[in-house]
C-alpha positions in Angstrom: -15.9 -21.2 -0.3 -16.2 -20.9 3.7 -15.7 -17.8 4.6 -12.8 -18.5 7.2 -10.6 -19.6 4.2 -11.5 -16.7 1.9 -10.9 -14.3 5.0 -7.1 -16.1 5.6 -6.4 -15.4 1.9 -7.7 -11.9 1.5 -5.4 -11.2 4.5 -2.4 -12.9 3.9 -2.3 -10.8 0.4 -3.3 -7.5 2.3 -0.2 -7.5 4.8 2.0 -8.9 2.7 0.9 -6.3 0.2 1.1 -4.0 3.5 4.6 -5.0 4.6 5.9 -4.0 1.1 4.2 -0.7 1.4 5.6 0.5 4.9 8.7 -0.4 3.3 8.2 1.8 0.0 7.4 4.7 2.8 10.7 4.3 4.7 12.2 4.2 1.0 10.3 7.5 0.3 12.6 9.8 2.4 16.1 7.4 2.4 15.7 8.8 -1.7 15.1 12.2 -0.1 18.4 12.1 2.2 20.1 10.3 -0.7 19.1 13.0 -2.7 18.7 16.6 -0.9 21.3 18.8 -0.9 23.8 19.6 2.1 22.0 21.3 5.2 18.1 20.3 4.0 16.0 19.1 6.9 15.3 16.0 7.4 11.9 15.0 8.2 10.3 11.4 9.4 7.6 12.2 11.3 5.4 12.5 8.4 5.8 8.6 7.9 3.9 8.1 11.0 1.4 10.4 10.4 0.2 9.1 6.8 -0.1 5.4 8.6 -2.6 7.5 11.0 -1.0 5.3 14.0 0.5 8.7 15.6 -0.5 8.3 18.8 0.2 5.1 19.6 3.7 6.2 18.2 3.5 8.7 20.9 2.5 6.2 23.8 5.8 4.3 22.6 8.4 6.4 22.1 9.7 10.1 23.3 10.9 11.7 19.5 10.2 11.3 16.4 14.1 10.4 15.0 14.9 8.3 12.0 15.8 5.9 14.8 12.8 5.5 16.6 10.0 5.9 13.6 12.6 3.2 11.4 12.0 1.2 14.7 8.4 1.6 14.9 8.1 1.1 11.3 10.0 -1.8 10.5 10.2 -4.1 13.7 8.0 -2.9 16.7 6.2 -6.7 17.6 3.8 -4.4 19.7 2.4 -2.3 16.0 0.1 -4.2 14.4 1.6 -2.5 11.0 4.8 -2.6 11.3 6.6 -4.7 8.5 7.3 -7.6 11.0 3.8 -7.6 12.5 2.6 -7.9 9.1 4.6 -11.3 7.9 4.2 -12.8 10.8 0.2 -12.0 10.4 0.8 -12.7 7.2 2.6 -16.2 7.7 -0.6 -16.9 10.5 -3.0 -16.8 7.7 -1.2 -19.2 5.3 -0.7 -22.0 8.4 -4.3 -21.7 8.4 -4.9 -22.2 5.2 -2.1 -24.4 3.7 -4.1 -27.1 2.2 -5.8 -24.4 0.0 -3.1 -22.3 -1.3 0.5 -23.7 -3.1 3.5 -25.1 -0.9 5.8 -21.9 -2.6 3.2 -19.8 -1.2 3.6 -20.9 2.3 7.8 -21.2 1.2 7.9 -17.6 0.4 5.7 -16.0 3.4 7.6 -18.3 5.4 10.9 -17.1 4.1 9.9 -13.6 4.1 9.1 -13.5 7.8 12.5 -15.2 8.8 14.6 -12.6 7.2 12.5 -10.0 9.0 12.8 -11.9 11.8 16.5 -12.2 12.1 16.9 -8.2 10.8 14.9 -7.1 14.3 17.9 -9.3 16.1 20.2 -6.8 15.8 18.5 -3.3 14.0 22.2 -1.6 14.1 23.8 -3.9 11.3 20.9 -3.2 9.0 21.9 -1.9 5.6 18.4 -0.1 5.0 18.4 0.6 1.6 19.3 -3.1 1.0 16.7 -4.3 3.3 13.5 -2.3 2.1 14.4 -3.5 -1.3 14.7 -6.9 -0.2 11.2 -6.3 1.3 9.9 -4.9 -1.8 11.1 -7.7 -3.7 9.5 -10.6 -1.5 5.9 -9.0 -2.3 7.1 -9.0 -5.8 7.7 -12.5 -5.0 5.2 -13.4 -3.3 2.7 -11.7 -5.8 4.0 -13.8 -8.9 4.3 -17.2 -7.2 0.3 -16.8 -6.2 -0.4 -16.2 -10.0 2.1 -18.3 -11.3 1.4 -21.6 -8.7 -2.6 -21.1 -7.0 -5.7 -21.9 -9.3 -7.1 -19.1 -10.2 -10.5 -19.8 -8.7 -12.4 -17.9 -5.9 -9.8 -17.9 -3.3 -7.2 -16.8 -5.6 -10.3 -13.5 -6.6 -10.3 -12.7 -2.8 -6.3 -12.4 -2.5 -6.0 -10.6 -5.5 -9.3 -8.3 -4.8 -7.1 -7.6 -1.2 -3.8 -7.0 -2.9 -5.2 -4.0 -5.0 -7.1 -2.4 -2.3 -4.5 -2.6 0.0 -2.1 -1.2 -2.7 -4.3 1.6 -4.0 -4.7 2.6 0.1 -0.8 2.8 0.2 -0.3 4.5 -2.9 -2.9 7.4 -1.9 -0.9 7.4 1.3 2.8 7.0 -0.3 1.3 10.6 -2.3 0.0 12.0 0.8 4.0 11.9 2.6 4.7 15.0 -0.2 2.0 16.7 1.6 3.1 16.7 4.6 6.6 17.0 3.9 6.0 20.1 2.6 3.4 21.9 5.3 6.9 23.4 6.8 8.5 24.2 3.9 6.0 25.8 1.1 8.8 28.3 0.3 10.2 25.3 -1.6 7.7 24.6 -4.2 8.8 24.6 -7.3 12.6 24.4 -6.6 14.9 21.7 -7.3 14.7 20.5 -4.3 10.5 20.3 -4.7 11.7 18.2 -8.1 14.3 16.0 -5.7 11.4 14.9 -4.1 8.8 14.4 -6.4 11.2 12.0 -8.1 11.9 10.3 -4.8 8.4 9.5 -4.3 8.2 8.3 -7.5 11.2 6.1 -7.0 9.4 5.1 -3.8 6.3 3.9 -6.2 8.4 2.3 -8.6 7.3 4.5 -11.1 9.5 6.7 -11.9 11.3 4.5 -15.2 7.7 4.3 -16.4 6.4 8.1 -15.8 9.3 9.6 -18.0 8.6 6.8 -20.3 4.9 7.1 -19.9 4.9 10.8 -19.9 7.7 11.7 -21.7 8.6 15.6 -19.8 9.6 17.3 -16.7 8.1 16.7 -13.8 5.1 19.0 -12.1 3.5 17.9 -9.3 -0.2 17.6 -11.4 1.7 15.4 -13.6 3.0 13.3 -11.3 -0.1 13.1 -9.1 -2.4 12.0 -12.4 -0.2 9.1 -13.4 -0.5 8.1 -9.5 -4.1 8.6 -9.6 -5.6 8.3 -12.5 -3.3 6.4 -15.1 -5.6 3.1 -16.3 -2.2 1.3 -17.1 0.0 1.8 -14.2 0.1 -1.2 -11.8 0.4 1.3 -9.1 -1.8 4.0 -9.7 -5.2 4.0 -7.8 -7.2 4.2 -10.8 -5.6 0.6 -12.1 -5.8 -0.9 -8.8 -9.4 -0.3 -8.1 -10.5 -1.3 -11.7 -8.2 -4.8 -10.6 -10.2 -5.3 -7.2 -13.7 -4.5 -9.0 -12.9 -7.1 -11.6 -11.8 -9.6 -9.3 -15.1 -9.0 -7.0 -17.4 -9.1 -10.1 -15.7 -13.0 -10.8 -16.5 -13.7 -7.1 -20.1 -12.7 -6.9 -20.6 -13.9 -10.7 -22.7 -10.4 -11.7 -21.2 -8.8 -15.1 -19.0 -5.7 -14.3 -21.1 -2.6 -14.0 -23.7 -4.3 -12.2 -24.3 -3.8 -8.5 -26.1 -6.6 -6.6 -24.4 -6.1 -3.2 -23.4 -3.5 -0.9 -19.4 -4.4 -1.6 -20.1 -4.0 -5.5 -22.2 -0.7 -4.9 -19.6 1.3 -2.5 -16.3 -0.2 -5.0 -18.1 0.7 -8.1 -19.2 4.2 -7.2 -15.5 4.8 -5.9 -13.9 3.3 -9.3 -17.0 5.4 -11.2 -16.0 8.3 -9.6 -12.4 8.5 -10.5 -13.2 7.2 -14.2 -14.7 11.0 -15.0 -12.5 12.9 -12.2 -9.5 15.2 -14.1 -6.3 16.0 -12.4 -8.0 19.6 -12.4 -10.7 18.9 -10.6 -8.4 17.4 -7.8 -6.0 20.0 -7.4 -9.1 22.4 -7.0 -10.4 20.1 -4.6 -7.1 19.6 -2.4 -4.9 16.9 -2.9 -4.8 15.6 0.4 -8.2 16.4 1.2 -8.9 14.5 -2.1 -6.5 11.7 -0.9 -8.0 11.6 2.7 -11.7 11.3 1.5 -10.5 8.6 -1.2 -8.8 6.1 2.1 -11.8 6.9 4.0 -13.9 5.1 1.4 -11.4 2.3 0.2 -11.7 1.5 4.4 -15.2 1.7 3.8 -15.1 -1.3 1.1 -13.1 -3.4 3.3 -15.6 -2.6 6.0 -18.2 -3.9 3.2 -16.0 -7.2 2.3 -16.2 -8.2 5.7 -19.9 -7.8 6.4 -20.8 -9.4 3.0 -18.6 -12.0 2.8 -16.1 -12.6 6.4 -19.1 -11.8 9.2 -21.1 -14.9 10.9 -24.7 -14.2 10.6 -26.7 -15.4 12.9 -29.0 -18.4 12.1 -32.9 -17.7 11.6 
């Protein structure tokens, strides 16, 4: 497959993927407002800190307010990340390719970015709640027309090998917005208002239904961070998502899983080895957000990997 078409398809499912994320962050502390009791601080600048994109937050607007960071966020044409930078990127990379992937595939990116589109018209009759789920539902979408209608051949490996990396990368940062909602506020741990907002971010993961299914008791923050982590069944977890990226990469290269023939299936494996014999434990002695912040530095790292292995153009001997 040339590598400009495999490139356009691992991206378009990365910021589609992405778009969906940002949205599950805003979603994160709209549950918490829902949610907290009378008087309890609000906080949002902890959205723009997990993206990592603070300063240029900074360089663009005075205060971090639910106005401004829902702004940045959601429909800033000038943030690369923001949720109508990334379907319009997204859309980009299926013009390229549309006589490789399915018409319903260009029909819902298409779709997706118009509705974003006409939102950032006029921000002040946004329903939010509404909106982010509509969001959430056209990766949903999107996700299950590229099964459902795209032959599942390389191309259709590379979109679904960017998908889960982009996902797990989200997820780790979806469980890093606890950490730094609480840095202000440790007297809160363990209260019902700590509970509050351990279920909101698992509402914001869509996995709350399946963690008190799943888990079947209260919620503790160890709990909650292993079924995020480490849970092998969980379409959201980081364990599940990793194992899905590795098995997609091991049917592009052709090599049997557990074998390592390339610098891509060497740094993916070790990270998806690694948090195979890790226990919740062993994590909260470690730090969850140091553990979280080491684990996004080295999903970057793949991606760095994909695109030298497979995206770069080498020079001719």
């Amino acid at each position: 497959m040339l590598s400009r078409v495999a490139d356009a398809i691992y991206w378009l499912n990365r910021y589609v993927e992405r778009a969906e994320n940002v949205a599950r962050f805003v979603d994160v502390n709209l549950n918490l407002m829902l949610d907290s009791p009378t008087g309890a601080i609000e906080q949002w600048e902890p959205l723009v800190l997990i993206t990592g994109d603070q300063e240029i937050f900074k360089n663009r607007y005075d205060q971090a307010t639910a106005e401004n960071i829902i702004q940045f966020l959601t429909f800033d044409r000038e943030y690369s990340n923001s949720i109508l930078s990334c379907f319009l990127q997204a859309r980009e990379n299926a013009r390229s390719i549309r006589e490789i992937i399915s018409s319903e595939m260009w029909e819902q990116v298409n779709a997706s970015y118009l509705m974003v589109q006409e939102a950032a018209q006029d921000p002040s009759r946004v329903r939010w709640p509404e909106f982010f789920n509509e969001i959430k539902l056209a990766g949903h979408l999107f996700s299950g027309i590229t099964d459902a209608t795209m032959t599942h051949n390389e191309g259709w490996h590379f979109g679904k090998m960017g998908r889960f990396l982009e996902r797990a990368d989200k997820t780790a940062r979806i469980l890093d917005v606890k950490y730094f909602i609480l840095l202000p506020s440790v007297q809160d741990v363990g209260t019902p208002l700590d509970e509050i907002q351990w279920i909101a971010l698992l509402k914001s993961a869509s996995a709350y239904e399946m963690y008190r299914k799943c888990k079947q008791h209260r919620i503790t923050p160890n709990r909650v961070a292993e079924f995020l982590i480490l849970d092998r069944e969980f379409p959201r977890s980081i364990e599940f998502c990793l194992l899905q990226a590795e098995s997609a990469l091991h049917q592009i290269t052709g090599t049997p899983a557990g074998t390592w023939k390339n610098p891509v299936e060497r740094s993916l494996g070790k990270l998806r080895a690694e948090l195979d014999y890790l226990t919740i434990e062993e994590i909260s002695e470690q730090g969850l957000h140091e553990f979280l912040d080491n684990l996004q530095i080295q999903i970057n790292g793949v991606g760095t990997k994909i695109f030298e292995v497979f995206f770069a153009l080498q020079p001719l001997n």
